[in-house]
C-alpha positions as CSV (number, residue, x, y, z in Angstrom):
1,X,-106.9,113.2,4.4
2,X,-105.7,109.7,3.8
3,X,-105.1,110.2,0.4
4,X,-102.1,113.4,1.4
5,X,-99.7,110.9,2.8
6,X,-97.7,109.6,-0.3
7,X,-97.3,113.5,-1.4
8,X,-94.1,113.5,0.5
9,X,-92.5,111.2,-2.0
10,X,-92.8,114.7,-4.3
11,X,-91.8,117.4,-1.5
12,X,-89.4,116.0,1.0
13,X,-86.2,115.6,1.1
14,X,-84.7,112.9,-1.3
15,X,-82.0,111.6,1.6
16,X,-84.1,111.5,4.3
17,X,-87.4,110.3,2.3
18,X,-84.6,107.3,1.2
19,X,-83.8,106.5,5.0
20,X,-87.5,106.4,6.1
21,X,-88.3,103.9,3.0
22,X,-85.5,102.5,2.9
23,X,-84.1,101.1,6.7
24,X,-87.3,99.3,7.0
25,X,-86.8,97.8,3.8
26,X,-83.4,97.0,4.3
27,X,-84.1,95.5,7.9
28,X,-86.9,93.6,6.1
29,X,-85.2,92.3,3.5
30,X,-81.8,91.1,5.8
31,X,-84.2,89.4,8.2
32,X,-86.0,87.6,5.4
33,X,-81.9,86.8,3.9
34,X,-81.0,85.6,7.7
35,X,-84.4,84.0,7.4
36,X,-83.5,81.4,4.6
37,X,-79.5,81.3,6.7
38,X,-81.2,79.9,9.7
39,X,-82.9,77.3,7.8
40,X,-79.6,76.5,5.9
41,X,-77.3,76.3,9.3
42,X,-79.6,74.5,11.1
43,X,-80.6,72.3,8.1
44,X,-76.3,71.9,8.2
45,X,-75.8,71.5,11.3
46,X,-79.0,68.5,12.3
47,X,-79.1,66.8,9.2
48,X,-75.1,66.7,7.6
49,X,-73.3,67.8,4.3
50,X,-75.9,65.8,2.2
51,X,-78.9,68.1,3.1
52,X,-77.0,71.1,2.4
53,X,-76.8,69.7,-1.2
54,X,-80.8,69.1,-1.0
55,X,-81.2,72.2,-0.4
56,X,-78.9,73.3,-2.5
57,X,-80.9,71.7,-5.7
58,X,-84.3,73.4,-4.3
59,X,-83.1,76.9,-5.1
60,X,-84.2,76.9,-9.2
61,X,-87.7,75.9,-7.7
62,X,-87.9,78.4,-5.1
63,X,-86.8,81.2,-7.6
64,X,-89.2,79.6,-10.3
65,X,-91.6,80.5,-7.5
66,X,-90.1,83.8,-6.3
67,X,-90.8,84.8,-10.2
68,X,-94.3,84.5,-10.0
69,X,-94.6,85.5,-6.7
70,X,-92.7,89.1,-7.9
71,X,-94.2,89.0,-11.4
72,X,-97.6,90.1,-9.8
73,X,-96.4,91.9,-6.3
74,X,-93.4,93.5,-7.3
75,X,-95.6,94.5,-10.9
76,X,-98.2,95.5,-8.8
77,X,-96.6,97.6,-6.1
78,X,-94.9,99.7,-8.6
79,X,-98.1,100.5,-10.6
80,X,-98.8,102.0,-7.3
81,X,-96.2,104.0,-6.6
82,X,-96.6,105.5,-10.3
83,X,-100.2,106.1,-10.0
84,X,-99.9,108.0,-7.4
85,X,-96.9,110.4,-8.2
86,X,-100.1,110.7,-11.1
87,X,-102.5,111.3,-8.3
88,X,-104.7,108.5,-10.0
89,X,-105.9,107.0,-6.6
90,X,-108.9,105.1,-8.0
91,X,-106.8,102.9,-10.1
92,X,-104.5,102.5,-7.8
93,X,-106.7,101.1,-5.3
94,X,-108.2,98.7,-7.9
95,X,-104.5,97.9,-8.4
96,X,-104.8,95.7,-5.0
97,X,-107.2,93.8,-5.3
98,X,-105.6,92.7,-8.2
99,X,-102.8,91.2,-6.7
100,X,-104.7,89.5,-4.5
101,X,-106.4,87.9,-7.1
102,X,-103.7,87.1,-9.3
103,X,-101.5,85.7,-6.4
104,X,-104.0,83.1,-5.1
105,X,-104.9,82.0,-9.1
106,X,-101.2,81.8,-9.6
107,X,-100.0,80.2,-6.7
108,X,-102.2,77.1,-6.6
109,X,-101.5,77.1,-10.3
110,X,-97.7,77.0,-9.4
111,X,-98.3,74.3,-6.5
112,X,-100.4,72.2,-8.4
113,X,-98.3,71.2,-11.1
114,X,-94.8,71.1,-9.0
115,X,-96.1,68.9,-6.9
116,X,-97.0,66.8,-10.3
117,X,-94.1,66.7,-11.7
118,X,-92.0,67.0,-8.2
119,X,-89.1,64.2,-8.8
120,X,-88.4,64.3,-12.6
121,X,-87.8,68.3,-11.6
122,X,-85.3,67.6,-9.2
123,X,-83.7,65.3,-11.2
124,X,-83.4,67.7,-13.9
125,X,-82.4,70.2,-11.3
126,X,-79.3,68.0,-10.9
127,X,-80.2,66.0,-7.6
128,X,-78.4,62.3,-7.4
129,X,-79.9,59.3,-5.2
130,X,-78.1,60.6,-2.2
131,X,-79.5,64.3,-2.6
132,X,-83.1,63.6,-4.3
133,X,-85.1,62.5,-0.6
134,X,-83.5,65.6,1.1
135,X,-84.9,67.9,-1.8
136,X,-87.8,66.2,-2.1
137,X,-88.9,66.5,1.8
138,X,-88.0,70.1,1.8
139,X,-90.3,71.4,-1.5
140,X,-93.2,69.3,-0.5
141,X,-94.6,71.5,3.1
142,X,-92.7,75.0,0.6
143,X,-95.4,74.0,-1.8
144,X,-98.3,73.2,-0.3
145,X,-97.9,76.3,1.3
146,X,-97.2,78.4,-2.2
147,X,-100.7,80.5,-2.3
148,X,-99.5,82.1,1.5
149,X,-96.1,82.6,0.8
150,X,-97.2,84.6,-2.7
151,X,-99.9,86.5,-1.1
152,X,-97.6,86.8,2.1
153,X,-94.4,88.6,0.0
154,X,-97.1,90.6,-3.0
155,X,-99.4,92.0,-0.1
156,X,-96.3,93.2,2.1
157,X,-95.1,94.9,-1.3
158,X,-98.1,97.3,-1.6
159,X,-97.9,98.1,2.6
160,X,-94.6,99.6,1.9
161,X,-95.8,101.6,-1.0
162,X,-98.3,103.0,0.5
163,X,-96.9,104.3,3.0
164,X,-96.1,101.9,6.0
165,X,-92.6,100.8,5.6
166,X,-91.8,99.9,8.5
167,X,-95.8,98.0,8.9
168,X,-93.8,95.8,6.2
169,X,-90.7,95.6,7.9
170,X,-92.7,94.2,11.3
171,X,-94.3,91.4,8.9
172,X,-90.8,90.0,7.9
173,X,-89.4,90.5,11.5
174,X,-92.4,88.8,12.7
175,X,-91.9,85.9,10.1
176,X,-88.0,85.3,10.7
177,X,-88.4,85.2,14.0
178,X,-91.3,82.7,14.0
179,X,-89.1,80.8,12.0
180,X,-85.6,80.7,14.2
181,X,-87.8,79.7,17.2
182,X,-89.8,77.5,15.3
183,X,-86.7,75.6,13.3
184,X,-84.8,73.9,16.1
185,X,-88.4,72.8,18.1
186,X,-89.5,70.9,14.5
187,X,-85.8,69.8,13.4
188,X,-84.2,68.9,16.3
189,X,-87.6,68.2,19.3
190,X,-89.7,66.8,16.8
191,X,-87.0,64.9,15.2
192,X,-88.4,66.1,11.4
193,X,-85.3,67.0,9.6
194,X,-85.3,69.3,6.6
195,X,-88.9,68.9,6.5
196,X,-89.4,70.3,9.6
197,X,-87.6,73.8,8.0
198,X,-89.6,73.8,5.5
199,X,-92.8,73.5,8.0
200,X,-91.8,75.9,10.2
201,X,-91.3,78.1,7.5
202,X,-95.0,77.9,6.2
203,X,-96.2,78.5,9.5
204,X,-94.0,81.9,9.9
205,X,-95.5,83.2,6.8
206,X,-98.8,82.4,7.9
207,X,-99.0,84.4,10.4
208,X,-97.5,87.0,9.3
209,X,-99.7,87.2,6.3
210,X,-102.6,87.5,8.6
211,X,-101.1,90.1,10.2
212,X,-100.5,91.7,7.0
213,X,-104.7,91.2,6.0
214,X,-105.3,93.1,8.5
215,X,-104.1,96.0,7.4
216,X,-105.1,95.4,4.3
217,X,-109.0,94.8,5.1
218,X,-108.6,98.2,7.4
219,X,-111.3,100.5,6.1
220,X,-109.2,103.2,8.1
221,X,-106.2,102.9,5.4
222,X,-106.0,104.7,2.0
223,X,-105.3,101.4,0.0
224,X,-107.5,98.5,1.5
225,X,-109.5,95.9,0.0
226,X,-113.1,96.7,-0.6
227,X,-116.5,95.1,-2.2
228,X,-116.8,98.0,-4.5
229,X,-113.2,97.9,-5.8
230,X,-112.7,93.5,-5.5
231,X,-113.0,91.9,-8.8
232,X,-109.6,90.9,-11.9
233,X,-109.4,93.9,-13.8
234,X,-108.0,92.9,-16.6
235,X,-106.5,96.1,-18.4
236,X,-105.0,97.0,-14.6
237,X,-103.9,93.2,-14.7
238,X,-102.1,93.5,-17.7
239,X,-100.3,96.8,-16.7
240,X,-98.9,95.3,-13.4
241,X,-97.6,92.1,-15.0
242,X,-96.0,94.1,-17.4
243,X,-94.0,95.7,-15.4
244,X,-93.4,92.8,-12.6
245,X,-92.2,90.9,-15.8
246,X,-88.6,92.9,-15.4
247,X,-88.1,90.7,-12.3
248,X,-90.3,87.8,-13.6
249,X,-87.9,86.9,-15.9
250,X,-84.7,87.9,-14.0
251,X,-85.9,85.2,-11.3
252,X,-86.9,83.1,-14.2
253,X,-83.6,83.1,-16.0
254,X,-81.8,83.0,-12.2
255,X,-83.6,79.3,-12.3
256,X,-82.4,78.1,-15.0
257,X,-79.0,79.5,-14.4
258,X,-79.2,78.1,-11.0
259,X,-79.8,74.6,-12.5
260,X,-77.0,75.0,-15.5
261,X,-74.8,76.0,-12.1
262,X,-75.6,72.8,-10.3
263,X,-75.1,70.4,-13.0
264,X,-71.8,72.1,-13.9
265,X,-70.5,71.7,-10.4
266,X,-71.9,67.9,-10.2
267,X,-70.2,66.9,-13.4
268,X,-67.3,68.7,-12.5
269,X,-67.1,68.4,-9.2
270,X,-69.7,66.3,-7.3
271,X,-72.5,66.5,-4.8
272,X,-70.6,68.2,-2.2
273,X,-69.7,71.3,-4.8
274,X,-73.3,72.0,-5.0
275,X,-73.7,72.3,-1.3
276,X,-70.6,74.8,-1.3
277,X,-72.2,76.8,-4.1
278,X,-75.0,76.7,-1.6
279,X,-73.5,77.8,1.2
280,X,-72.0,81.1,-1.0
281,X,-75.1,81.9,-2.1
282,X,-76.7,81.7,1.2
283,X,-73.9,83.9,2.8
284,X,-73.8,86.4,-0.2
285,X,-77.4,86.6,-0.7
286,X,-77.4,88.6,2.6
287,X,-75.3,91.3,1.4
288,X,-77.5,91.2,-1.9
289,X,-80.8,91.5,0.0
290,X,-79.5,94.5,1.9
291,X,-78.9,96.1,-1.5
292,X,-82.2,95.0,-2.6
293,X,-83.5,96.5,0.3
294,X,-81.7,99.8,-0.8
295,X,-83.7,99.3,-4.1
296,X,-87.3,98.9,-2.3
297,X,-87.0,102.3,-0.3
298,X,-85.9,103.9,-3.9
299,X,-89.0,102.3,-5.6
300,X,-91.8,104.4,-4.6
301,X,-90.1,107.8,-4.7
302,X,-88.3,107.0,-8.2
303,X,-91.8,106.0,-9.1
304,X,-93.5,108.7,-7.9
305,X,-91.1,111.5,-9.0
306,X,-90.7,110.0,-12.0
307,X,-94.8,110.0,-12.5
308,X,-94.8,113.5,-11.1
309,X,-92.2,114.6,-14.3
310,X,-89.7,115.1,-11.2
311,X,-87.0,114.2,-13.0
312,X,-83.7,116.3,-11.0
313,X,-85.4,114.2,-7.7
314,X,-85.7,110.9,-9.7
315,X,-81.6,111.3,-10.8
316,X,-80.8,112.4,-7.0
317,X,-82.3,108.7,-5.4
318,X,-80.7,106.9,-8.2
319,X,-77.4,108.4,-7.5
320,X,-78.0,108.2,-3.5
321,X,-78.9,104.3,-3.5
322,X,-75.9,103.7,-5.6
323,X,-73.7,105.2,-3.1
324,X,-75.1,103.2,-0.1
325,X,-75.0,100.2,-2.4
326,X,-71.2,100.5,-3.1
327,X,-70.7,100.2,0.6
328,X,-72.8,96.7,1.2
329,X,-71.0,95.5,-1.4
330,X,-67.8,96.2,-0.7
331,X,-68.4,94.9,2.7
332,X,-68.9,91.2,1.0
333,X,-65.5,91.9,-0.8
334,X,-64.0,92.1,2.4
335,X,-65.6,89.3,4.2
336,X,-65.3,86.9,1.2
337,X,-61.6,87.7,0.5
338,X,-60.4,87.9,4.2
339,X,-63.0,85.9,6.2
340,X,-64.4,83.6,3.8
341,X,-63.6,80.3,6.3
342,X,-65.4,82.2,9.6
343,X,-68.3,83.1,7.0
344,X,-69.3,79.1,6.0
345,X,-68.4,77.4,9.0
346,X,-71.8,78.5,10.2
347,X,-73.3,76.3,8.3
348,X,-71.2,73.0,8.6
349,X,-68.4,71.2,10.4
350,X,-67.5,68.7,7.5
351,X,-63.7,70.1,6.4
352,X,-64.2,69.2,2.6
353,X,-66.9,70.9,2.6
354,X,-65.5,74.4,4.4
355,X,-62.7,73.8,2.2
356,X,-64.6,73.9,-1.0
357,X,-67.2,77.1,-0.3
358,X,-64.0,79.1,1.2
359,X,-62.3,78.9,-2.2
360,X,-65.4,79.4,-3.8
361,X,-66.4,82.6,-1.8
362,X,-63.5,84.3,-2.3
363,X,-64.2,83.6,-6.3
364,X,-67.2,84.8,-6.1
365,X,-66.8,88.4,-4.1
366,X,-63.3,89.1,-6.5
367,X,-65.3,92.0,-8.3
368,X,-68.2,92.3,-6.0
369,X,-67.2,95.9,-4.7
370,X,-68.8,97.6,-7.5
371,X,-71.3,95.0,-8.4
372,X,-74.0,97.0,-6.4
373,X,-74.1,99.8,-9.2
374,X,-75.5,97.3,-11.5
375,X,-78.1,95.8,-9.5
376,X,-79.3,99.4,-8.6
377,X,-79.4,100.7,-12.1
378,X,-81.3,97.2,-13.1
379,X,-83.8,98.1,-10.5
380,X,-83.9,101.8,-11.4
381,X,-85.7,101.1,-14.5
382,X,-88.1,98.5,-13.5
383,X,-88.9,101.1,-10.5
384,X,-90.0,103.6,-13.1
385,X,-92.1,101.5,-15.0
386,X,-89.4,101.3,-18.4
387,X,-90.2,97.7,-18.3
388,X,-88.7,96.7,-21.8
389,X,-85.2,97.8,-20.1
390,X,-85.6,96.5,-16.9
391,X,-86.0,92.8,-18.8
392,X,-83.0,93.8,-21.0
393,X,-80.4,94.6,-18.0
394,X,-82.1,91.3,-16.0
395,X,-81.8,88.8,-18.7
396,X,-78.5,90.8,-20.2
397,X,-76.3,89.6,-17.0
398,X,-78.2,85.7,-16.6
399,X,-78.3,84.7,-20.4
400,X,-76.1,87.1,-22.5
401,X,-73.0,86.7,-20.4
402,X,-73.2,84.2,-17.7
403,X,-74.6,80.8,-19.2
404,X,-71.5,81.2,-22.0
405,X,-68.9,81.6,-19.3
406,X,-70.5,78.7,-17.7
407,X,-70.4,76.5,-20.4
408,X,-67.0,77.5,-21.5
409,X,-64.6,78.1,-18.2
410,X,-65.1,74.8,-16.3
411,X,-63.4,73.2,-20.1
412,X,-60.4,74.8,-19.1
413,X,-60.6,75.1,-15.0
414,X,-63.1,72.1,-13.7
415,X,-65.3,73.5,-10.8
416,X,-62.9,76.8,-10.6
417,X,-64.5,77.7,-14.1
418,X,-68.4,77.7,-12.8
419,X,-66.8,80.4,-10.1
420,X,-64.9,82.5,-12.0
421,X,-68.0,82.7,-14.5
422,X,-69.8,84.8,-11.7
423,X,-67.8,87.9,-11.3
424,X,-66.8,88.3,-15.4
425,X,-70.8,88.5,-16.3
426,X,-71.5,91.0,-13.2
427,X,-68.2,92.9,-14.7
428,X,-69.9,92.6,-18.4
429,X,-73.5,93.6,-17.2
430,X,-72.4,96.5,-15.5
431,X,-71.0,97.9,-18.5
432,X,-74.4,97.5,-20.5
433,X,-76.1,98.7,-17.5
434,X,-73.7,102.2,-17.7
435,X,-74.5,102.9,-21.5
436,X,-78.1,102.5,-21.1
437,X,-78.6,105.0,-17.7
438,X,-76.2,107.6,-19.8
439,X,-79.0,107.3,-22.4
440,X,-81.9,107.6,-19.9
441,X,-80.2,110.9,-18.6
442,X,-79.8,112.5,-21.3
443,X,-84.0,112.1,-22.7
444,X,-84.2,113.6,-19.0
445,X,-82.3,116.4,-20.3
446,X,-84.1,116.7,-23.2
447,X,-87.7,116.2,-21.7
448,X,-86.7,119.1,-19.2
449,X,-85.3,121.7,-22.0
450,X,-87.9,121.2,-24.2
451,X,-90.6,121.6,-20.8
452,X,-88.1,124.8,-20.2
453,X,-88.5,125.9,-24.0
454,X,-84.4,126.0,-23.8
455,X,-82.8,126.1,-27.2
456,X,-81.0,123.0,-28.2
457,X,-77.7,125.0,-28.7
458,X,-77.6,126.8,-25.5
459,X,-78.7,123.0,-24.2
460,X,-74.8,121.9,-25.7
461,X,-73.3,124.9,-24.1
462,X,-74.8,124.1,-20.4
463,X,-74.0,120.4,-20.8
């Protein structure tokens, strides 16, 4: 039967379950990262140093819409996974229908008043007279096309969870390369600039999200939208959005970082230090979006084992995904201490410019090596539904620790300060992150001594 396939999450084994969900993810996730790179270097390269700053300023918005985007997907997709480690398939097919729902409600929500209030949000983003037009004619096409790219990115999220990971991975292949054939034809053919990226970037999620409605409208597959199970659900609604509020706010309080960042480097130093800051992120959001791809294979077997009481499986993919993401992240260490030059050229001839996001990359990555234990353990606990931690360890590393070194370091060391704030919160948050997964472990142990009717003293001794 249909409904068997996700019981492998419970019986197979935990390192091979990882690679199946996992690779796909990962290869999803690094062609959606190269997917936003092309669109930077070719953005770099055909329109100058300028629209690399534009773009630059659009990041808050795009993570103010990546927050709602996840805040019902991500939410969604991991209600999923739970419910069925619970075997509760009835909800969780009610579950998708949901998301489809709340993703078209909140997208033109989201688009709608952007588009309002598009300038004085730039402004306040930190764009200048020479940045504002380039920003401007990117966000307009990104959103108009909001409701596609939410449904797009929340719809591929429930494909993987139930069971076609690599279905998900073929949407995101299909969408970057749409994109890196359809960029230079609209930027540099049809002589449309940055707002050509930003076209041809709608149109690659497009089709890619009817792609992904076909499966979803399949009658064949064990989650697909149906008459009988369409309709908001509001109790169901309220449970997804609870959990997708873990990464809700994360992206949320990523935007307003992101816009504390790039005033900090204007006032400090200019226009062109907010298109180096852009540049770094672009380069070490790859290696981030490999982790995160790390995080989406662990999602639905944490969830499920951790629905299933499974706990010994649930500790052994934590501890595997934390392995594999030490090594990503050591492999940005390296290429932003010892290549950081090779790394932004990519994206732009001007020397100033090279010059600026070469020191700045190097900044950036000085800690990075064990930076991916963090963002896995942040993950882990939005992946097994413990929203009120997830939002803790999200908003712990944005607000807590970051926005004070950001206001405080550039005092003392001008543009070098808004770097160096970067790697001293990761070092902070990962310390929170370690004395909150020691306490999760030991309520495992508990949980499975008390299930074992093991003595509390003989507990000690085995510890």
């Amino acid at each position: 039967m249909a409904e068997n396939i996700p019981l492998e999450l419970g019986t197979e084994r935990v390192g091979k379950l990882l690679k199946q969900y996992a690779m796909p993810a990962i290869i999803a996730m690094t062609a959606s990262s190269l997917y936003n790179m092309v669109d930077s270097i070719f953005i770099g390269q055909g329109c100058g140093p300028m629209a690399i700053s534009g773009l630059a300023l659009t990041f808050p918005l795009m993570n103010l819409s990546a927050a709602f985007g996840t805040l019902v997907g991500v939410g969604g997709a991991t209600l999923i996974s739970v419910l069925l480690g619970q075997k509760n398939y009835p909800v969780a097919k009610k579950v998708l229908s949901n998301v489809f729902i709340l993703n078209v409600l909140v997208g033109l929500l989201f688009m709608t008043v952007a588009l309002i209030f598009l300038n004085p949000i730039l402004r306040f983003f930190g764009a200048s007279d020479a940045t504002l037009p380039y920003a401007r004619d990117y966000m307009i096409p990104i959103l108009i096309g909001n409701v596609i790219t939410h449904l797009y990115f929340g719809l591929n999220s429930i494909v993987r969870v139930s069971g076609h990971p690599q279905k998900a991975m073929y949407a995101t292949i299909l969408t970057v390369t749409l994109n890196t054939i359809l960029d230079p034809i609209f930027i540099f053919v049809f002589k449309m600039g940055i707002q050509g990226a930003a076209i041809a970037t709608i149109i690659s999620q497009f089709v890619s999200f009817v792609w992904i409605m076909r499966i979803i409208c399949d009658k064949r597959e064990f989650l697909h939208l149906s008459r009988e199970n369409f309709g908001l659900d509001w109790g169901i609604a309220k449970r997804s959005l609870a959990i997708g509020l873990a990464p809700f706010l994360m992206n949320v309080a990523s935007c307003f970082v992101v816009i504390f960042i790039n005033n900090q480097f204007k006032r400090y130093g200019g226009d062109l230090a907010i298109g180096a800051y852009g540049i770094v992120n672009r380069v070490v959001f790859l290696f981030l979006m490999i982790v995160m791809g790390f995080n989406q294979g662990m999602q639905p077997i944490a969830g499920y084992n951790y629905g299933a009481k499974q706990y010994d499986r649930v500790l052994e993919v934590l501890n595997l995904t934390i392995k594999c993401a030490l090594i990503v992240t050591s492999a940005c260490f390296i290429v932003g201490m010892f290549f950081p030059r090779a790394a932004v050229s990519l994206f732009t001839h001007d020397e100033e410019l090279i010059g600026l996001a070469s020191r700045g990359f190097r900044i950036t990555v000085a800690i990075f090596f064990i930076i991916g234990r963090q963002m896995v353990i942040s993950n882990f606990f939005q992946s097994i539904g413990m929203a009120n931690k997830a939002i803790f360890l999200s908003l712990s590393r944005q607000l807590i620790f970051l926005l004070p070194f950001l206001a405080i370091l550039p005092i003392w060391f001008g543009a070098d300060g808004v770097w160096f704030s970067m790697p001293a919160s990761d070092l902070a948050a990962l310390v929170v992150s370690e004395i909150m997964l020691a306490s999760l472990k030991r309520s495992f142990r508990r949980e499975q001594e008390a299930a074992a009717g093991l003595p509390v003293a003989e507990a000690k001794v085995n510890e």
